[in-house]
Structures are given as C-alpha cells and as structure tokens.
TIFIDREN-846441 format. One record per residue (C-alpha): x, y, z; residue number from 0; residue in three letters. Coordinates in nm, 2 decimals. Example, Ala and Ser with C-alpha at 12.3 -4.5 7.8 and 13.67 -1.06 7.14 Angstrom:
PT      X      Y      Z num residuo
PT   1.23  -0.45   0.78   0     ALA
PT   1.37  -0.11   0.71   1     SER
This chain:
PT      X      Y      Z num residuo
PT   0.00   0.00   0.00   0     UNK
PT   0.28   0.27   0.06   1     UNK
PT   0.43   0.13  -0.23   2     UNK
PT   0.11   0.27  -0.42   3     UNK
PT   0.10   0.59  -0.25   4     UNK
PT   0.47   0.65  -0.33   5     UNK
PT   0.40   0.58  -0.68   6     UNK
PT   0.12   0.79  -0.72   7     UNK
PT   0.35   1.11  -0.51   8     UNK
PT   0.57   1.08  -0.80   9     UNK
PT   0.31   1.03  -1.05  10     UNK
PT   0.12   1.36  -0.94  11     UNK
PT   0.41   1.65  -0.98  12     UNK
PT   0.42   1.46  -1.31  13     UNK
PT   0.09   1.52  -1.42  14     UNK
PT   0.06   1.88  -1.31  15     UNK
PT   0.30   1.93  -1.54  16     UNK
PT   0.16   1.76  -1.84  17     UNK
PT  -0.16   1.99  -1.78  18     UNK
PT   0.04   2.28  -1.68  19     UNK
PT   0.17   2.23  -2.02  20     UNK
PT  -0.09   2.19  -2.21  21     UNK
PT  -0.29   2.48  -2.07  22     UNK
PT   0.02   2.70  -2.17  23     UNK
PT   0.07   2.54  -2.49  24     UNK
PT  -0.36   2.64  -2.55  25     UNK
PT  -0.27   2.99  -2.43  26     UNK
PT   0.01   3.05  -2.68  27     UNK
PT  -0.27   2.88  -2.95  28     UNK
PT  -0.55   3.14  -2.86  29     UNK
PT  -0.31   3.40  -2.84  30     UNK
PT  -0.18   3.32  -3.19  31     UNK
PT  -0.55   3.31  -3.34  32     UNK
PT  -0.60   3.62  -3.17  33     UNK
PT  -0.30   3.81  -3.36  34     UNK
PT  -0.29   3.62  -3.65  35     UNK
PT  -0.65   3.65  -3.75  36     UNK
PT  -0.59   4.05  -3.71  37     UNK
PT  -0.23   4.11  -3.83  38     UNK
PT  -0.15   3.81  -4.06  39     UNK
PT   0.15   3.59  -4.07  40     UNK
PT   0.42   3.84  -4.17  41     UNK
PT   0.24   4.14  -3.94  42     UNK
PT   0.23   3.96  -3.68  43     UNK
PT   0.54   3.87  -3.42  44     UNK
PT   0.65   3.62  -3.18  45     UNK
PT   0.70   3.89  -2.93  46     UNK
PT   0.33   4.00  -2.96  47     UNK
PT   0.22   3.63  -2.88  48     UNK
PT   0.44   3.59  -2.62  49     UNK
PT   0.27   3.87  -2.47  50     UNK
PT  -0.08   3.79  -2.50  51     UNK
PT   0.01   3.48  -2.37  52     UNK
PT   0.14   3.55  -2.03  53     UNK
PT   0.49   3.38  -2.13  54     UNK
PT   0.83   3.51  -2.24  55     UNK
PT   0.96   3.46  -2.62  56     UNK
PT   1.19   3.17  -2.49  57     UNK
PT   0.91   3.02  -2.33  58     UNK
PT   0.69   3.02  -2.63  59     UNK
PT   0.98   2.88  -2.85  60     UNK
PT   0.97   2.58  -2.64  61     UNK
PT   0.63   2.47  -2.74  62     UNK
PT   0.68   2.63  -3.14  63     UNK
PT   1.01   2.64  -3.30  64     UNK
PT   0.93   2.93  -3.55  65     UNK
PT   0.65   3.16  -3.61  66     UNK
PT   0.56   2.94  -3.92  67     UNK
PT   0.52   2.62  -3.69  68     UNK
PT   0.31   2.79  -3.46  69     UNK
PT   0.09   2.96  -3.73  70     UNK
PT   0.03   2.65  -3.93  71     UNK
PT  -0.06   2.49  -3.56  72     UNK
PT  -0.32   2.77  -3.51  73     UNK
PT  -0.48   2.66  -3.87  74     UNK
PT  -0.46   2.29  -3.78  75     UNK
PT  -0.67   2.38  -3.49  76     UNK
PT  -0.92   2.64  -3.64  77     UNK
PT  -0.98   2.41  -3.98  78     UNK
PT  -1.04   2.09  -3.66  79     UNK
PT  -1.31   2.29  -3.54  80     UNK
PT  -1.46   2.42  -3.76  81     UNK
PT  -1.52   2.08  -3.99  82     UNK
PT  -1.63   1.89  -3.68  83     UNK
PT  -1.99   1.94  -3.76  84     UNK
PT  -2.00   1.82  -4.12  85     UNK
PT  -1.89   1.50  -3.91  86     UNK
PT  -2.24   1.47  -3.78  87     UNK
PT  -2.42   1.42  -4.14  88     UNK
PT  -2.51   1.11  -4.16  89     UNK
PT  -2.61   0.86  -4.39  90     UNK
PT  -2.88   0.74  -4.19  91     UNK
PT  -2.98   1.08  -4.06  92     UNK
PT  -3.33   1.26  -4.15  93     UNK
PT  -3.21   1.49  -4.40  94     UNK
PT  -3.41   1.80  -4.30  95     UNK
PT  -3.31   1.78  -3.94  96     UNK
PT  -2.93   1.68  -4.05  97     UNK
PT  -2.90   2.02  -4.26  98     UNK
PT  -3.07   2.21  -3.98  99     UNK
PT  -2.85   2.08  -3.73 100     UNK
PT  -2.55   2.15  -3.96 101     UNK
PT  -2.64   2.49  -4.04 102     UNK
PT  -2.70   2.62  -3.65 103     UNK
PT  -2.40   2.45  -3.59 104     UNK
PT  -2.19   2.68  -3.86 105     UNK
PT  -2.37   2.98  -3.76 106     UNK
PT  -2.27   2.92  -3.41 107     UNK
PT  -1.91   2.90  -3.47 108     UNK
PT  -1.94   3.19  -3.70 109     UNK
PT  -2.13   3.39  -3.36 110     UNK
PT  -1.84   3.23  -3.10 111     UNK
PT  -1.53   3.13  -3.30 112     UNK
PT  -1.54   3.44  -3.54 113     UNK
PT  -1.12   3.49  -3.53 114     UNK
PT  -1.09   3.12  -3.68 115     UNK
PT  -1.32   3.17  -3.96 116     UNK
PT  -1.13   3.53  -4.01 117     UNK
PT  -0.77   3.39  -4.00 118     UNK
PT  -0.89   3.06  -4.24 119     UNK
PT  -1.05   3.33  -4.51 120     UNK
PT  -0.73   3.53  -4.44 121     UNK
PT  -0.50   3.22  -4.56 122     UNK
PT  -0.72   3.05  -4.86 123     UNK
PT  -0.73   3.45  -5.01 124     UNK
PT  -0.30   3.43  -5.02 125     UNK
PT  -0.33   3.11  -5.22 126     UNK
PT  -0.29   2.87  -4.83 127     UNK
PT   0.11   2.83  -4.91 128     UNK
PT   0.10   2.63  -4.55 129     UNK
PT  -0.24   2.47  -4.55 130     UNK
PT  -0.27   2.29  -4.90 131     UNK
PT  -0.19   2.02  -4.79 132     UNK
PT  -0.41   1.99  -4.51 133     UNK
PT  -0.68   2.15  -4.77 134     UNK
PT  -0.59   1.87  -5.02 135     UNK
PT  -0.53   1.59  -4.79 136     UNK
PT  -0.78   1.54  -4.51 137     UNK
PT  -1.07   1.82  -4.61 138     UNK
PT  -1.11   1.69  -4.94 139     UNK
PT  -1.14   1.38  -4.78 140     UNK
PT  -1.38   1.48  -4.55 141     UNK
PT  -1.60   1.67  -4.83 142     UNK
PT  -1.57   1.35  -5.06 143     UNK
PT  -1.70   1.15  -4.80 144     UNK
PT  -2.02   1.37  -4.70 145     UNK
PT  -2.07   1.45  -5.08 146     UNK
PT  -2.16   1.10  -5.10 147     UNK
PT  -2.37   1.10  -4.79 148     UNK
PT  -2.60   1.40  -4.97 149     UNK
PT  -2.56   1.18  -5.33 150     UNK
PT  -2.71   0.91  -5.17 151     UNK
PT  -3.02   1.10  -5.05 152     UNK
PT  -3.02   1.25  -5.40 153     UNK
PT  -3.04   0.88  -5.53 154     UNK
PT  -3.32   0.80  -5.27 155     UNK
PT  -3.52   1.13  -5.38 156     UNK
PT  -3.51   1.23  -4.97 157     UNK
PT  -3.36   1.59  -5.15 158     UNK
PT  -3.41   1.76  -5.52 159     UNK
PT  -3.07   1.74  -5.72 160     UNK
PT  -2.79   1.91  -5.63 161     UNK
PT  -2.44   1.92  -5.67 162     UNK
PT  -2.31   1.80  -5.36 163     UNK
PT  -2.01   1.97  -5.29 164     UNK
PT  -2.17   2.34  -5.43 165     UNK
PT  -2.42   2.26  -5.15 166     UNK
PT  -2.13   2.24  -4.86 167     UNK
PT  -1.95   2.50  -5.04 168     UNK
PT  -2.30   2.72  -5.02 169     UNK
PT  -2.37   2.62  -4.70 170     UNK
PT  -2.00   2.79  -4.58 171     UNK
PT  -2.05   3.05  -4.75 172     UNK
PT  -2.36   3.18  -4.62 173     UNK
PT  -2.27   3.07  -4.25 174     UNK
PT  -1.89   3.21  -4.23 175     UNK
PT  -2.02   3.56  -4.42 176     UNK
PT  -2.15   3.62  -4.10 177     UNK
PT  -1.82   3.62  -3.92 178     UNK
PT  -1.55   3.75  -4.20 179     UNK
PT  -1.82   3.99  -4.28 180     UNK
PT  -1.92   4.11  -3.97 181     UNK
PT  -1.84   4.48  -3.96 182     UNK
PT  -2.08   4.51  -4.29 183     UNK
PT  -2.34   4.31  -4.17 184     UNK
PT  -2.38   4.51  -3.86 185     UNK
PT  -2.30   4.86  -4.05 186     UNK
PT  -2.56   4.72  -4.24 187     UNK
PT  -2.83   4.58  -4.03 188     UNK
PT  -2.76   4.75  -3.73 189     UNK
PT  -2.73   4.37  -3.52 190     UNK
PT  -2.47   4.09  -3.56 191     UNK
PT  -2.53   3.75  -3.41 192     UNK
PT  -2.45   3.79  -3.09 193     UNK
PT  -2.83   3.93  -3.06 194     UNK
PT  -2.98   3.61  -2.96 195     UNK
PT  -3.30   3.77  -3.18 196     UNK
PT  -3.06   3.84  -3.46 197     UNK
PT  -2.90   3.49  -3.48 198     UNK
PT  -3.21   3.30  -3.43 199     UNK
PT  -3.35   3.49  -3.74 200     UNK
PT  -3.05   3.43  -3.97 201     UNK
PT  -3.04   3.08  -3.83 202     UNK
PT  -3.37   3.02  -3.95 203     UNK
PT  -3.38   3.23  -4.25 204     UNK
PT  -3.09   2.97  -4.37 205     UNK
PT  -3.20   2.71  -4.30 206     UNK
PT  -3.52   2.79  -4.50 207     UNK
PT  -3.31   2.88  -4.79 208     UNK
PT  -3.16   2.60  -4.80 209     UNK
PT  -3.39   2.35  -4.74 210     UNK
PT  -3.64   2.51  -5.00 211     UNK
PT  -3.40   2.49  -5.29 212     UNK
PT  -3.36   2.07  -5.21 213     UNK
PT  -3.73   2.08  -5.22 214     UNK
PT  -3.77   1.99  -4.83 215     UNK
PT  -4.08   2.20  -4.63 216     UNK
C-alpha cells in the first residue's frame, strides 16, 4: 500500500505538469489566433504572442520552434473545429433535421469562433502556401465522404438534385459571411449575431433557404 502511495506522489508533480503544459501550450494557441487572425502571418510577431500569452519569447519557443510552426498549428486547430460538424451528417440521418442541425452548428461557430473563420478566409485569399496540404489531404477527404452522404439521398429522392459539394460550399458560404463579414453586416443591419434575436432569425432564414431549394418544407 505505501508502495502505491509512493508511486502515485511521484506520479502527481508529473501530471501537473503535463496539464500545466498543455494549458500553456492552449494559451500560446489562442493568443496566436487572436494576432494572426488581425495582423497576418508576416504582421504579426513572436513577441506580440508571447505577450498575450502570459509567457516570455523563450518560453513560447519551447512549445513552437518558429513563427511558421506555430501559425500552421493555429490553422490545424481552427480548420479541426470548424469541420467537426459536417462529421455529424449522416447517412442514416433525417435529411431535414441533418442540414438544420449542420447549419445552427456553422452559424454558431461563425457567432463564438469568429477569429478562426477570419484567420482561415485570411489564408485560402494568399493562395494557403501552409495549409494545402491539409486543404488537399484530409478536407477533401472529409468533403468526398459527406458528398456521397448527400448523393445518396439524391439517389433515394429524400432531397431535389444538387451538386453536392456546391451545397457544402454554399452552406460555408452563407454561414462564415457572417463572421468575416461582420463589420458590414452590422454597419448594415444594425445587429450581428451575438443578438440572440438576430442569430435566431439568420439561423432560421438559412435554413429555409436551403432547405427550399432541395425541395424539403
């Protein structure tokens, strides 16, 4: 029995450190969305990072070798997060209450995550010189697989025809407008979606467009 608590003394400096780690290693991820989504790879410095972050230079070039590294690890993150929800279509899934689902899930990341959508526009406009391969690799991937999911309900008649792919693509672009586009859609409208009135309304407004032109109620 002491032979157990002994091990589980050492064990536990061990694993503070492990989260201590990781919970500076997130920091110096936030703060890089935070700068790089504003100032852009070149405008933006490792000493402005370090900064937000709480930690000195030396420190952050322990979890990030480079600026590069650490930028390409930022749009690793963002481009996880923000295809996690086309996970969710499903093959089996009622299509009308799949899209729906899909669509309040987009919008919600545009309303809480606006930076990641910011920096990803902000790196696919300069051609993604560090993300093709990721954009090439594991999204196409991702796309091909839930192009099929929507072909088959094409096949089945569950939806009108439509190219599968333009429909994800549509479906991004409406959604992530309202986050790169904020500043115009408030100088606009006079809201943006953190109004819980506002979002509910563009929430619902596309999912009727949608839904309408693939002949669902």
């Amino acid at each position: 029995m002491a032979i157990d608590r002994a091990g589980e003394a050492a064990a536990g400096p061990g694993r503070r450190r492990r989260r201590d780690g990781a919970l500076r290693r997130d920091a110096v991820l936030d703060a890089g969305l935070a700068v790089f989504s504003t100032l852009g790879l070149h405008g933006a410095s490792l000493d402005q990072i370090a900064e937000r972050a709480g930690l000195s230079k030396t420190n952050l070039l322990y979890y990030f070798a480079s600026k590069e590294a650490l930028y390409l690890a930022v749009l690793q993150r963002v481009l996880t997060v923000w295809l996690d929800p086309l996970q969710a279509l499903d093959a089996g899934s009622e299509p009308a209450d799949a899209l729906k689902a899909y669509i309040r899930a987009k919008m919600t990341l545009s309303r809480d995550a606006p930076q990641a959508s910011r920096l990803f526009c902000l790196e696919i406009v300069q051609g993604a010189p560090l993300l093709r391969a990721e954009l090439a690799g594991p999204l196409r991937a991702l796309v091909d697989a839930k192009a099929a999911v929507l072909g088959s309900w094409i096949a089945q008649g569950r939806i009108g025809p439509h190219d599968p792919r333009h429909l994800i693509f549509s479906i991004w672009a409406i959604t992530q407008h309202y986050a790169d586009f904020a500043v115009q859609v408030e100088a606009v409208t006079g809201r943006d979606l953190s109004d819980p009135d506002f979002f509910e309304a563009t929430v619902a407004s596309t999912q009727r467009l949608v839904l309408a032109g693939l002949g669902l109620a």
